[in-house]
TORSEDO-183621 format. One record per atom (N, C-alpha, C, CB): x, y, z; residue in three letters. Coordinates in Angstrom, 3 decimals. Glycine has a CB too. Example, Ala and Ser with C-alpha at 12.3 -4.5 7.8 and 13.67 -1.06 7.14 Angstrom:
// TORSEDO-183621
> X	Y	Z	aa
> 13.190	-5.690	7.800	ALA
> 12.300	-4.500	7.800	ALA
> 13.200	-3.300	7.800	ALA
> 11.308	-4.473	9.046	ALA
> 12.850	-2.250	7.080	SER
> 13.670	-1.060	7.140	SER
> 12.900	0.030	7.870	SER
> 14.084	-0.598	5.725	SER
***
This chain:
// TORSEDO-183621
> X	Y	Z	aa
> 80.643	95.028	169.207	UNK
> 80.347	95.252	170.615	UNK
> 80.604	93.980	171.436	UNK
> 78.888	95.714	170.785	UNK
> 80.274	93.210	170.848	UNK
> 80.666	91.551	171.746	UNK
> 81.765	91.479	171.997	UNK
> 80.498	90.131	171.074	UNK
> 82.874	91.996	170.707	UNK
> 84.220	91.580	171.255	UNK
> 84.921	92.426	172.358	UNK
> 85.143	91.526	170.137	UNK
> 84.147	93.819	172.835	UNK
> 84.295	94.665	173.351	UNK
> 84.238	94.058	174.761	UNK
> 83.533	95.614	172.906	UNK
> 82.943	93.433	175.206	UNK
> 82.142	92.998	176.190	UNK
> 83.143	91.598	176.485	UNK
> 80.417	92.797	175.683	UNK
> 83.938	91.058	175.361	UNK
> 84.731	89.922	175.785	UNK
> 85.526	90.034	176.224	UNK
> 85.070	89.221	175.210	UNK
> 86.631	91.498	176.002	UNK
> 87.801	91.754	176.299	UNK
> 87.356	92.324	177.598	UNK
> 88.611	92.554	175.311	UNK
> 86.562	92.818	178.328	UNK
> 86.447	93.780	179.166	UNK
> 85.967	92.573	180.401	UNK
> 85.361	95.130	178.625	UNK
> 85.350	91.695	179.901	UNK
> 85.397	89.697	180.986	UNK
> 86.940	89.445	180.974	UNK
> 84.415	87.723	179.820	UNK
> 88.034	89.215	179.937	UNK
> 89.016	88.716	180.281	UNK
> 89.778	89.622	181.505	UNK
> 89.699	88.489	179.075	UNK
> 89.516	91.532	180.991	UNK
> 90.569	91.932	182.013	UNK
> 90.105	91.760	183.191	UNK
> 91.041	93.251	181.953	UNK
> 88.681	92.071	183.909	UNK
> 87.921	91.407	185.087	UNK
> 88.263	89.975	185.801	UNK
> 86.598	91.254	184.604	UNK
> 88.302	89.337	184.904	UNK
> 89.301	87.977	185.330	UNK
> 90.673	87.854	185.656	UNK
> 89.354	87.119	184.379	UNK
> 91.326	88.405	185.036	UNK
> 92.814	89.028	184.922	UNK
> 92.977	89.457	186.223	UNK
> 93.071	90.290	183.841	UNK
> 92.079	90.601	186.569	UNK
> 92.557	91.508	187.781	UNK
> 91.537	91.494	189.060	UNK
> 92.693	93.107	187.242	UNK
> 91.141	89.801	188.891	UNK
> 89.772	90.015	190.377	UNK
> 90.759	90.059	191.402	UNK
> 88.370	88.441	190.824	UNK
> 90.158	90.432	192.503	UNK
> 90.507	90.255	194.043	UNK
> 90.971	88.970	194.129	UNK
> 89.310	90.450	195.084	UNK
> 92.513	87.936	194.864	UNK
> 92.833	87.414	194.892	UNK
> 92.379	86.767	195.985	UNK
> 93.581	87.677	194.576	UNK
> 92.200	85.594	196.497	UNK
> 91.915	84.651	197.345	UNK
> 92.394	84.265	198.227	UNK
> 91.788	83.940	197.022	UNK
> 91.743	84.023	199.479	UNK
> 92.348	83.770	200.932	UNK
> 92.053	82.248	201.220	UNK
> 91.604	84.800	202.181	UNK
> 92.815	81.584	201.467	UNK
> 92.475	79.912	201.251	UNK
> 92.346	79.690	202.810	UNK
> 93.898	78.756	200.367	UNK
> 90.914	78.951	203.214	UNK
> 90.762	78.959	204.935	UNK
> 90.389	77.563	204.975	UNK
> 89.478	80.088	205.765	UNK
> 91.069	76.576	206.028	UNK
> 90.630	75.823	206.053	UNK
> 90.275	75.676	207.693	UNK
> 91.291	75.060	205.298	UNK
> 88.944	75.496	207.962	UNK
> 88.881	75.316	209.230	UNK
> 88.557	74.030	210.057	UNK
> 88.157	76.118	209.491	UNK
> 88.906	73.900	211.343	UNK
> 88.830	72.662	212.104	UNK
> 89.928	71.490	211.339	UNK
> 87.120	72.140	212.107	UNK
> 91.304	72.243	210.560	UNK
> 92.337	70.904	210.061	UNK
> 92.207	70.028	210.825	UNK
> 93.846	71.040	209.995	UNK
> 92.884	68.903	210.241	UNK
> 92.721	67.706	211.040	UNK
> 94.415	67.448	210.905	UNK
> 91.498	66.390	210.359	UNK
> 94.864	66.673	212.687	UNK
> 95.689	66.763	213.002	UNK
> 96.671	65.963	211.930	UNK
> 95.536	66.550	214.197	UNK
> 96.069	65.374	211.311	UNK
> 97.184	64.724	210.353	UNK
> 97.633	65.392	209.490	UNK
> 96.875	63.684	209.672	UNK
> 96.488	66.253	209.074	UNK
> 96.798	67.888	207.845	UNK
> 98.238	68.440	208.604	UNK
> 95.076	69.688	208.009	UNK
> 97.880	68.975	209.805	UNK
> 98.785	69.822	210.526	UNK
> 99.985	69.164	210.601	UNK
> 98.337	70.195	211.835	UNK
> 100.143	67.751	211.128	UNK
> 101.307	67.068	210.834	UNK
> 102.214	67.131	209.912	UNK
> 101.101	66.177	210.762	UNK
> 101.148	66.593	208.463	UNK
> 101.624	66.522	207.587	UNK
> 102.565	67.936	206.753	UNK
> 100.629	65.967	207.108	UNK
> 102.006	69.223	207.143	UNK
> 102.257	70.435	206.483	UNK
> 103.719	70.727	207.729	UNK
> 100.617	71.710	206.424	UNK
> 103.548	70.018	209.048	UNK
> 104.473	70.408	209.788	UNK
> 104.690	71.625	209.892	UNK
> 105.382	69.933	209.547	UNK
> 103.017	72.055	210.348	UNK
> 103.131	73.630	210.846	UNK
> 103.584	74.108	212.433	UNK
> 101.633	74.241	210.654	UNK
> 104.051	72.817	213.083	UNK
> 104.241	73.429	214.697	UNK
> 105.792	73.271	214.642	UNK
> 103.382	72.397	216.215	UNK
> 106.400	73.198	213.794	UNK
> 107.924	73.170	213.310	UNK
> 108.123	74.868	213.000	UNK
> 108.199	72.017	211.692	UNK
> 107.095	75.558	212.709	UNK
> 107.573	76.513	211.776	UNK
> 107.775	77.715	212.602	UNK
> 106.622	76.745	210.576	UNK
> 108.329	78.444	212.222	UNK
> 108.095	79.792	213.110	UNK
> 107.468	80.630	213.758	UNK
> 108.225	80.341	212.886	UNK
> 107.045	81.184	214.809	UNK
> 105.935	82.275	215.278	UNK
> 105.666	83.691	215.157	UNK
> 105.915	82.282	216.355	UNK
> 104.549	84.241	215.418	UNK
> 104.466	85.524	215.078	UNK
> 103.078	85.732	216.122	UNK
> 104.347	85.816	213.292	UNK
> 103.690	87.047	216.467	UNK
> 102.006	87.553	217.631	UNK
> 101.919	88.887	216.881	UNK
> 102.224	87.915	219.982	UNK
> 100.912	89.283	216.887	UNK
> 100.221	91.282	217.124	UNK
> 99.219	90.853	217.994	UNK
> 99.297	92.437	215.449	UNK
> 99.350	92.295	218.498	UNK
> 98.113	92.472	219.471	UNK
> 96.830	93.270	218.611	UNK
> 98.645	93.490	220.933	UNK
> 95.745	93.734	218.820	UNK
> 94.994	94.316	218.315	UNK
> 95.098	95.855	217.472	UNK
> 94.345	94.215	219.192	UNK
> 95.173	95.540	215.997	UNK
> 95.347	96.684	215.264	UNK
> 94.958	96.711	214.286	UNK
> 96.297	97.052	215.113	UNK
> 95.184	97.863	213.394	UNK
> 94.550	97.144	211.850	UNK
> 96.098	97.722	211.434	UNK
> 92.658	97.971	210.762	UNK
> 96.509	97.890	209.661	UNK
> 97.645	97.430	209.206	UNK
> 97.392	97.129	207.730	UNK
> 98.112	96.286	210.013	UNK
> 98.014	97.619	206.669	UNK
> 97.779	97.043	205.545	UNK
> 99.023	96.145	205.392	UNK
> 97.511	98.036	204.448	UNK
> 99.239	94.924	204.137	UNK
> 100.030	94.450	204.411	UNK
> 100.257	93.889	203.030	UNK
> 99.884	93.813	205.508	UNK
> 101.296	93.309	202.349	UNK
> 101.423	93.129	200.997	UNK
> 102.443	91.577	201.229	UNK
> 102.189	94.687	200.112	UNK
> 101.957	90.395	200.322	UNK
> 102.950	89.373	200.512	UNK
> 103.374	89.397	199.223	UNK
> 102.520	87.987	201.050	UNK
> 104.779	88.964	199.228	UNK
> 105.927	89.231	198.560	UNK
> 105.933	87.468	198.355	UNK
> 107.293	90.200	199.471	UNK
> 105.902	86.633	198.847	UNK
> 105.829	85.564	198.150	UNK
> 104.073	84.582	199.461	UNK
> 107.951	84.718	198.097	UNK
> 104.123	83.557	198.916	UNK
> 102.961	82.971	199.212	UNK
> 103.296	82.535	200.789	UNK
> 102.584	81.748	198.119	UNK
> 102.205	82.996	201.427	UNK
> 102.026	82.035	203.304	UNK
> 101.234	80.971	203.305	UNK
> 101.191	82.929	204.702	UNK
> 101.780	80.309	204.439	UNK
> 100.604	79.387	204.837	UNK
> 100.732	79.527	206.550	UNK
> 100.820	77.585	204.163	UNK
> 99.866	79.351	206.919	UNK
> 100.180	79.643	208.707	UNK
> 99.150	79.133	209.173	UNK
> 100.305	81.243	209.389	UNK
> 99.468	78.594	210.548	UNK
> 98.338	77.957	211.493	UNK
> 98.203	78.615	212.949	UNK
> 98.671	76.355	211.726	UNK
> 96.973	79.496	212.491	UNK
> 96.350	80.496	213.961	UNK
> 96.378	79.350	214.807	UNK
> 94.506	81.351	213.938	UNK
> 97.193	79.821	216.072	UNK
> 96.713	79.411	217.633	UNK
> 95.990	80.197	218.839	UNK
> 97.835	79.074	218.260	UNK
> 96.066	81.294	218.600	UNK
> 95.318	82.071	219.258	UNK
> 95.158	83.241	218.898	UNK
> 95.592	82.099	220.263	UNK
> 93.813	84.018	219.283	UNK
> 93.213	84.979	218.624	UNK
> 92.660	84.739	217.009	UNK
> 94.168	86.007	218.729	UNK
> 92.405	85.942	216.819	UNK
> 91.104	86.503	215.508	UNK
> 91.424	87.615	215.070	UNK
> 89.485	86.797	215.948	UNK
> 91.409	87.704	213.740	UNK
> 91.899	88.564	212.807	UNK
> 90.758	88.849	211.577	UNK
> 93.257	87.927	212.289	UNK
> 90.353	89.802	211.002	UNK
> 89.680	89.706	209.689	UNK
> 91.010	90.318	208.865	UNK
> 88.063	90.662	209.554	UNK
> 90.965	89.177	207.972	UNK
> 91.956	90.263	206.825	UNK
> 90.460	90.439	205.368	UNK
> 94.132	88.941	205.913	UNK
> 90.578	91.843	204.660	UNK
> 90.509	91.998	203.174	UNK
> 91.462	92.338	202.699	UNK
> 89.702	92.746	202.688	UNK
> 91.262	91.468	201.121	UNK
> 91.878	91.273	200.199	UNK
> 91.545	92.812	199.334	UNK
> 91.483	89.842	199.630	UNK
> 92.709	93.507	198.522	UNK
> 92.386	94.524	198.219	UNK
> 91.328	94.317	197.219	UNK
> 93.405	95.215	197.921	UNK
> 89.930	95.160	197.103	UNK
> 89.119	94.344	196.382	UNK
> 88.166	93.834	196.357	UNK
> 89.377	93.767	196.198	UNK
> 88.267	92.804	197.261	UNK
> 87.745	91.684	197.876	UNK
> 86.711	91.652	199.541	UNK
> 89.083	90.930	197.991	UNK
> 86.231	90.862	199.569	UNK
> 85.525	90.258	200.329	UNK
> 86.106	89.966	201.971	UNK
> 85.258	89.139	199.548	UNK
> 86.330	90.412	203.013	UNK
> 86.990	90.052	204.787	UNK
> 86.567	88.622	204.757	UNK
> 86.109	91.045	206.450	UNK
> 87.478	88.150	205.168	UNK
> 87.919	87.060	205.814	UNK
> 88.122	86.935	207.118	UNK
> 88.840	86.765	205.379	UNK
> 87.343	86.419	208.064	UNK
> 87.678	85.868	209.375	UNK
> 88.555	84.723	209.639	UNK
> 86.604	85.555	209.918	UNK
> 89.440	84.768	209.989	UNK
> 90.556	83.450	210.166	UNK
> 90.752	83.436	211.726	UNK
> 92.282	83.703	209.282	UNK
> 90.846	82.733	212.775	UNK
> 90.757	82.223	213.832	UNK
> 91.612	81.458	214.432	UNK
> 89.951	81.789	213.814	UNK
> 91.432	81.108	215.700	UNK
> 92.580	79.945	216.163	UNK
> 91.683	78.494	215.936	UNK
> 93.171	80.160	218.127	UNK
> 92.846	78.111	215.376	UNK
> 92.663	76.684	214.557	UNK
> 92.695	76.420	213.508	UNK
> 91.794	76.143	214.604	UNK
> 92.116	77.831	212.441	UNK
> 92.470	77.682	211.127	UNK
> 94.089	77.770	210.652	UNK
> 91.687	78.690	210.478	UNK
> 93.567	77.153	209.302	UNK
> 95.043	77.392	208.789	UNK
> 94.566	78.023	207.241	UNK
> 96.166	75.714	208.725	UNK
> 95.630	79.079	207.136	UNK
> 95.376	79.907	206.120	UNK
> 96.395	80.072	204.813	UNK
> 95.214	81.085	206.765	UNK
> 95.981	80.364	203.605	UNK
> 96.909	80.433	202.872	UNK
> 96.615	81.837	201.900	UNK
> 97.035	79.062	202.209	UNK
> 97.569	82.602	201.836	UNK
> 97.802	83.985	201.487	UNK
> 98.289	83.896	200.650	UNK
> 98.364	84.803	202.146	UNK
> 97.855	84.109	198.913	UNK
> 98.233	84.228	197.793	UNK
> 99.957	85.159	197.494	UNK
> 96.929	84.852	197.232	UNK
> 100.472	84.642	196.816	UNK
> 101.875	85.997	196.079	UNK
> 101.450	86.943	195.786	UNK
> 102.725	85.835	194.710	UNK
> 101.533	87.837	196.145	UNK
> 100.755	89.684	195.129	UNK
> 100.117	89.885	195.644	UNK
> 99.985	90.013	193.678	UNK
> 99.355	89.447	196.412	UNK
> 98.344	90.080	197.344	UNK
> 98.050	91.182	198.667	UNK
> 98.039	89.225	197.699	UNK
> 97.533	92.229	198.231	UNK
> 97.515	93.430	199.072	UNK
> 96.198	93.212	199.715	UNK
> 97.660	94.870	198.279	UNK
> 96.180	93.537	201.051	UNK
> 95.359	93.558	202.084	UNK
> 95.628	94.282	203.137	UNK
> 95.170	92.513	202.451	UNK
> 94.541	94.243	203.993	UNK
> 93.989	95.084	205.407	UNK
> 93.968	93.949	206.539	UNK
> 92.199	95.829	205.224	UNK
> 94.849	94.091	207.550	UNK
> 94.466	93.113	209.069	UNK
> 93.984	94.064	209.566	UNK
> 95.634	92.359	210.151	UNK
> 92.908	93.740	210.064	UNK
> 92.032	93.772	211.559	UNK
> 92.182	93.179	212.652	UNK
> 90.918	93.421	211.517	UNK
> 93.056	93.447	213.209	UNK
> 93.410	92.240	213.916	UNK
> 92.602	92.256	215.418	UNK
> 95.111	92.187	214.070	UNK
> 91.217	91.304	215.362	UNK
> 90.792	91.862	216.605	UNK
> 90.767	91.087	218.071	UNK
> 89.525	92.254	216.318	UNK
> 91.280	90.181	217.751	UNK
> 92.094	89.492	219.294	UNK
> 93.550	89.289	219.085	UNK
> 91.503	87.802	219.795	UNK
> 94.449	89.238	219.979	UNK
> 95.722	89.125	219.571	UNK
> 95.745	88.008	219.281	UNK
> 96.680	89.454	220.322	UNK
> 96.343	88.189	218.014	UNK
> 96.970	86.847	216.885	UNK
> 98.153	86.084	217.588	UNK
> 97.738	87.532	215.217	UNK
> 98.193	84.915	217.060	UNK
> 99.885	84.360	217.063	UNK
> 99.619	82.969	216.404	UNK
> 100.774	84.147	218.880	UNK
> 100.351	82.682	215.385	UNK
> 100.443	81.995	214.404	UNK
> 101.837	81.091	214.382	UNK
> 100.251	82.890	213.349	UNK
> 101.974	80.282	213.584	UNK
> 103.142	79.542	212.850	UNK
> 102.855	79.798	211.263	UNK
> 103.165	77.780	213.240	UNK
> 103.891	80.204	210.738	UNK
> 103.689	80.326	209.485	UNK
> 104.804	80.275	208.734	UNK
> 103.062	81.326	209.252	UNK
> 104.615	80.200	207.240	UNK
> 105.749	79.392	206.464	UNK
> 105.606	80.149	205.164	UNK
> 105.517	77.601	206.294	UNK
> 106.632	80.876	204.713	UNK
> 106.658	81.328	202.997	UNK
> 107.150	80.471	202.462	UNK
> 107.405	82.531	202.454	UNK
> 106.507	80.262	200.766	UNK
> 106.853	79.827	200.129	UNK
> 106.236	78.739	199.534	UNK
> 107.636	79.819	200.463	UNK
***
């Protein structure tokens, strides 16, 4: 039975809800350094949306508020000012409840 109870922890680990990396209030040297106001833009206005990344983001909200969940997982509030990082494989839900607009970067 233990080894039962062990294998059934590894696949739980294997297959948790993947992680939304938030860092809030960066500091301008972070932002510098990642050279997120170089990168490209993106707006929505208020909607929700499921959404799947195909390889890894990183992006820096400038305006508006969004909750994303992770399929799974736990909502995330991300904001203007944060900067966020969106795992590879990861399926989720935007909420998007002020219009967004970001810089953001795959890869």
């Amino acid at each position: 039975m233990e080894h039962l109870a062990f294998r059934i922890k590894i696949l739980r680990n294997k297959y948790s809800a993947m992680q939304i990396e938030v860092t809030k209030n960066p500091s301008d040297e972070l932002i510098a350094k990642l050279g997120c106001k170089s990168w490209p833009t993106w707006q929505k206005e208020p909607s929700t949306f499921p959404w799947f990344y195909d390889d890894q983001e990183t992006c820096l909200v400038i305006a508006g508020k969004v909750v994303v969940t992770p399929e799974g997982g736990q909502p995330v509030t991300i904001e203007k000012g944060d900067i966020a990082v969106f795992p590879k494989g990861m399926s989720c839900s935007w909420n998007v409840q002020e219009t967004i607009k970001k810089h953001y970067q795959f890869g």
